[in-house]
C-alpha positions as CSV (number, residue, x, y, z in Angstrom):
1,X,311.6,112.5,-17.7
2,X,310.3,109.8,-20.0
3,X,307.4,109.4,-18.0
4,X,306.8,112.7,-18.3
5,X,307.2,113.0,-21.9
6,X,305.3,109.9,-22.4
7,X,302.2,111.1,-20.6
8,X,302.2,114.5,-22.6
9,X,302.6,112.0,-25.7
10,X,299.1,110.5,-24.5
11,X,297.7,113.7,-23.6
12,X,298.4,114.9,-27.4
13,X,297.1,111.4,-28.7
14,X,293.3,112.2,-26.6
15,X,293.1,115.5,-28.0
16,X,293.8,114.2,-31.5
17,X,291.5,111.6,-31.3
18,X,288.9,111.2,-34.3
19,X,285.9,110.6,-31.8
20,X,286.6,111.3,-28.2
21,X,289.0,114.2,-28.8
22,X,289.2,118.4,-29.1
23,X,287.4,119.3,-32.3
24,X,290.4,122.2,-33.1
25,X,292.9,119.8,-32.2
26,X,291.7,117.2,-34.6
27,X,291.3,119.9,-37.4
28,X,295.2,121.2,-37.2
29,X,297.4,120.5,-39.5
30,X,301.3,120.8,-39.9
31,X,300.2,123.8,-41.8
32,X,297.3,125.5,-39.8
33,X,300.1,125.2,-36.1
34,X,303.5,126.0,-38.2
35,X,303.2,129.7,-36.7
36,X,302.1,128.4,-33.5
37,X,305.7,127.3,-32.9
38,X,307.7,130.8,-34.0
39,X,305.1,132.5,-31.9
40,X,305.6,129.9,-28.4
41,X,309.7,130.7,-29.6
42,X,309.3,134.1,-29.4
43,X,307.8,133.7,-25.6
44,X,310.3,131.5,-24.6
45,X,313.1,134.6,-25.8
46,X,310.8,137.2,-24.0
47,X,310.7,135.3,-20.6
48,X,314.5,134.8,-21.2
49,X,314.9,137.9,-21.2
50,X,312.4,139.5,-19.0
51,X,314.5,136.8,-16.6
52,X,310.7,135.5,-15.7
53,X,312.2,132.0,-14.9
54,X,308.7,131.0,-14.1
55,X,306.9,132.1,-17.1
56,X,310.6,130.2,-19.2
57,X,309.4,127.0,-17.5
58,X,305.5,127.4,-19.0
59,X,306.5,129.1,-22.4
60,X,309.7,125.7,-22.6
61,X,306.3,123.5,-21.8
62,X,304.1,125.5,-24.5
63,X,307.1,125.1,-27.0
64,X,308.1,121.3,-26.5
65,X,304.1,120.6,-26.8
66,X,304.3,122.0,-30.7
67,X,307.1,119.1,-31.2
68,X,304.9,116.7,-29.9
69,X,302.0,117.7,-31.4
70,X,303.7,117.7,-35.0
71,X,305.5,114.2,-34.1
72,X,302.0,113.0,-34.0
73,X,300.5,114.4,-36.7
74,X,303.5,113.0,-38.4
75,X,302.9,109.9,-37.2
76,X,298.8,109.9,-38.1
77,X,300.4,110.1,-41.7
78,X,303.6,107.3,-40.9
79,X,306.2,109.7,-41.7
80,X,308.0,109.8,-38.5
81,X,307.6,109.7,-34.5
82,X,308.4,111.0,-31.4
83,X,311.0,108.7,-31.1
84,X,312.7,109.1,-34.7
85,X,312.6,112.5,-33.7
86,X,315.2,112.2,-30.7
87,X,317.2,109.4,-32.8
88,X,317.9,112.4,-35.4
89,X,319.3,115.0,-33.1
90,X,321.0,112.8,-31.4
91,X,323.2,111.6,-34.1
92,X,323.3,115.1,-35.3
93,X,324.7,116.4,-31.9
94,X,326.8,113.2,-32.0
95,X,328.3,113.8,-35.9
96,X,329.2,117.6,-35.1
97,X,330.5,117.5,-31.5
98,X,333.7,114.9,-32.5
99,X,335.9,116.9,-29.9
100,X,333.4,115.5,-27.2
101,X,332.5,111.9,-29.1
102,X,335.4,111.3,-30.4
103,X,339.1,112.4,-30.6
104,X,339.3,115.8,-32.3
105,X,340.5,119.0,-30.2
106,X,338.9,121.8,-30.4
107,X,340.5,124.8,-28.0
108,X,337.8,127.3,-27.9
109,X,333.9,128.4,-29.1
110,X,335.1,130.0,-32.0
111,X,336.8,126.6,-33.1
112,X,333.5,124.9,-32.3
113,X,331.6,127.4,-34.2
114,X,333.7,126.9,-37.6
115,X,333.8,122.9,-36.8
116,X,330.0,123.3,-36.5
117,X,329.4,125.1,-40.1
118,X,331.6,122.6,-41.4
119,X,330.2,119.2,-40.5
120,X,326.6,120.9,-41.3
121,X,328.1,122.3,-44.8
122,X,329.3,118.0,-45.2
123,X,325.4,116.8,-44.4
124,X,324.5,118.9,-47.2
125,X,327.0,118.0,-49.6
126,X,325.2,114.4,-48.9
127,X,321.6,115.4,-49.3
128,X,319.8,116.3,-52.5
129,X,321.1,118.7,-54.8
130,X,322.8,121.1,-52.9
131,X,325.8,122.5,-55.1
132,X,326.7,125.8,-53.3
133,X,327.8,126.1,-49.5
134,X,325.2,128.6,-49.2
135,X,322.6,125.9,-50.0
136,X,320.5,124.7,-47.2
137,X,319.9,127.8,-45.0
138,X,316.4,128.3,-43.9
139,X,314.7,131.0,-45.9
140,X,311.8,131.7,-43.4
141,X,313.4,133.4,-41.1
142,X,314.1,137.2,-40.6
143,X,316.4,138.9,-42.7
144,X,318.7,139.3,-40.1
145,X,319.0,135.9,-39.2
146,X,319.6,134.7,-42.7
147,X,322.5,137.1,-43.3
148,X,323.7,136.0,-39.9
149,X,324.2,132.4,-40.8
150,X,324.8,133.3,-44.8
151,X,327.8,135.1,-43.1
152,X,329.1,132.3,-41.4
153,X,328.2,129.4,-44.1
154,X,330.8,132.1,-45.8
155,X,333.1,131.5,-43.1
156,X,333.5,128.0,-43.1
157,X,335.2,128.1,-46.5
158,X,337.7,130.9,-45.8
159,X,335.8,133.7,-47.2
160,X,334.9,136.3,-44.3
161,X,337.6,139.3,-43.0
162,X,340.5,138.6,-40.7
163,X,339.1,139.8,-37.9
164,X,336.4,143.0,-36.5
165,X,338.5,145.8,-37.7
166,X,338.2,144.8,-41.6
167,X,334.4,144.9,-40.8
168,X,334.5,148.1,-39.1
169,X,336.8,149.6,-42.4
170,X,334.1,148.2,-44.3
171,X,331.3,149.8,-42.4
172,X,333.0,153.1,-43.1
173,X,333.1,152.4,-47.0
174,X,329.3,151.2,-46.9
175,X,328.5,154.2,-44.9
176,X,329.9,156.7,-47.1
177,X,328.4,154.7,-50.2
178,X,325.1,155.4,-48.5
179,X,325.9,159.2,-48.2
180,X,326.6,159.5,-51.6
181,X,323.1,157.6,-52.6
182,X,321.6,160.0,-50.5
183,X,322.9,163.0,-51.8
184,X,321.9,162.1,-55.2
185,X,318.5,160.9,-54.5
186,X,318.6,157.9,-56.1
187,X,315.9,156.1,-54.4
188,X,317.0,152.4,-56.0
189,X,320.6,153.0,-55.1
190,X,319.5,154.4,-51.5
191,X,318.0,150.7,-50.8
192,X,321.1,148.9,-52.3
193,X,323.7,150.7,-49.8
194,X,321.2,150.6,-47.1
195,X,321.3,146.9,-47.5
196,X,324.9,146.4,-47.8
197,X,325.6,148.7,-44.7
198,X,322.9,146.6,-42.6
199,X,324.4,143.4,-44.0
200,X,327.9,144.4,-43.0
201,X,326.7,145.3,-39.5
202,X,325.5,142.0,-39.0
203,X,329.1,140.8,-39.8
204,X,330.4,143.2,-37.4
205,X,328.4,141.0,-35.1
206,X,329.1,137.8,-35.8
207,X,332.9,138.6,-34.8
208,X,331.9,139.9,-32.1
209,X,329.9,137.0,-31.0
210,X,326.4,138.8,-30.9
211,X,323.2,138.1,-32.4
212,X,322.0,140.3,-34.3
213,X,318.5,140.2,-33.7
214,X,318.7,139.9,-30.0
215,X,320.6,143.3,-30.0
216,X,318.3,145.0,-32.0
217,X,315.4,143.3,-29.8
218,X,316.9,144.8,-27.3
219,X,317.7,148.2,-28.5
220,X,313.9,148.1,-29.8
221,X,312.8,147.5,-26.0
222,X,314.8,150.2,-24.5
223,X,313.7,152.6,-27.1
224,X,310.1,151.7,-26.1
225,X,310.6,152.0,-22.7
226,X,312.2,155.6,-22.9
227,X,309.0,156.7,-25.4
228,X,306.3,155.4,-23.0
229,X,308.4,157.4,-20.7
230,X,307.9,160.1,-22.5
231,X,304.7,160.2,-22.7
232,X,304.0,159.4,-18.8
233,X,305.5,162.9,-18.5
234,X,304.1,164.7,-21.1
235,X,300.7,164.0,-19.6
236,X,301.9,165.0,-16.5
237,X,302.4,168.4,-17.7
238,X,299.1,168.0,-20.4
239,X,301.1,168.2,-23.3
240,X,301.2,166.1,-26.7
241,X,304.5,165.8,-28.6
242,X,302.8,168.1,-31.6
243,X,303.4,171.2,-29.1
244,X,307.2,170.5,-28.8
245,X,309.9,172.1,-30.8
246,X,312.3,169.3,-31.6
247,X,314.7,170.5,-29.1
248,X,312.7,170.2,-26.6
249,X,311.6,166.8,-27.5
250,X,315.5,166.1,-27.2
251,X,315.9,167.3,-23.5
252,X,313.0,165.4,-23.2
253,X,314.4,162.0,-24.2
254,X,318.0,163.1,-22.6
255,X,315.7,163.6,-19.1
256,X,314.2,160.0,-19.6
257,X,317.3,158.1,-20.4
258,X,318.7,158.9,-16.6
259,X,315.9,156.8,-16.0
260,X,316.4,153.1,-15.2
């Protein structure tokens, strides 16, 4: 393993190199590659869950070669290296795992999850000038991600429901909220309850121990897959969906979803 990493460390040290190495390589910046490493993430998730094990082994490769390739960028400029790199998650994993380090119990992954926020909310508390427990969380990320974890920084102080079925009472209020905006047709109050239902949701799913995102990936995917098989059989029959009434668009989609 640490030959391996080693000679990829090498590799990335060539291709940087000021005279014998890649012209685009030597150009990059930690700016000009930072969406090089969302976009090899993103691969990694789709391989996940496209369950290409194959293509999860190149996309992992793709992915550690961005943290190797900033490590030595970092290192051209004698910030950090490779090697600090691994010394900082290492503690890190260390400080917030003391159940397995040290001689705390924890009982279950809800437990773990709270101890987590916690000992991340402390690290804060010791680091610049955070002064709120919401301080800290990245902001480029997508909205749902951010009002995942806003949700349970929330959490780790006591301030979140009981359990799903306050969520799901709150869901109902939010909903009916939104029905009212609606009806009234104010646009600005529309967007506010939208946003309140869709943060709530995301609640609902962090008790239930889903992500968010994935299950709207996922939902997004399906819903794709149904609509291109939609259109397979409305060329079949030499039809485009401006000729159907909107029920039978619905049988449509109702025939397509027996479809696996």
């Amino acid at each position: 393993m640490e030959k391996n990493l080693e000679k990829l460390k090498k590799i990335t040290q060539q291709l940087r190199d000021p005279l014998t190495g890649c012209p685009w390589d030597i150009e990059q910046t930690f700016d000009s590659i930072a969406y090089c490493s969302i976009e090899e993430a993103y691969e990694v998730v789709e391989a996940i869950e496209e369950k290409n094990y194959d293509q999860l082994k190149n996309e992992l490769g793709d992915l550690l070669f961005q943290v190797v390739f900033h490590s030595e960028i970092a290192n051209e400029k004698n910030l950090f290296n490779l090697d600090d790199i691994v010394e900082s998650i290492s503690t890190t994993l260390i400080s917030r795992h003391p159940h397995v380090f040290g001689d705390e119990k924890i009982d279950n992954a809800r437990e773990q999850t709270d101890q987590w926020e916690k000992k991340k909310l402390e690290e804060i508390k010791t680091e610049g000038d955070h002064k709120s427990v919401l301080d800290g969380i990245g902001k480029n990320q997508t909205a749902l991600n951010t009002a995942f974890k806003i949700g349970k920084r929330a959490r780790s102080v006591g301030f979140d429901w009981n359990d799903s079925n306050g969520v799901l009472g709150k869901i109902r209020e939010e909903l009916s909220e939104l029905i009212e905006a609606i009806n009234s047709k104010n646009e600005s109050a529309i967007e506010e309850e939208m946003g309140d239902l869709l943060f709530t949701i995301v609640s609902l799913s962090r008790h239930l121990s889903k992500n968010p995102e994935t299950a709207l990936r996922k939902a997004t995917n399906k819903f794709e897959k149904r609509f291109k098989l939609m259109e397979h059989e409305l060329e079949q029959e030499k039809k485009q969906f401006s000729q159907l009434s909107y029920d039978e668009m619905n049988h449509l989609w109702n025939k397509v979803k027996q479809k696996k």
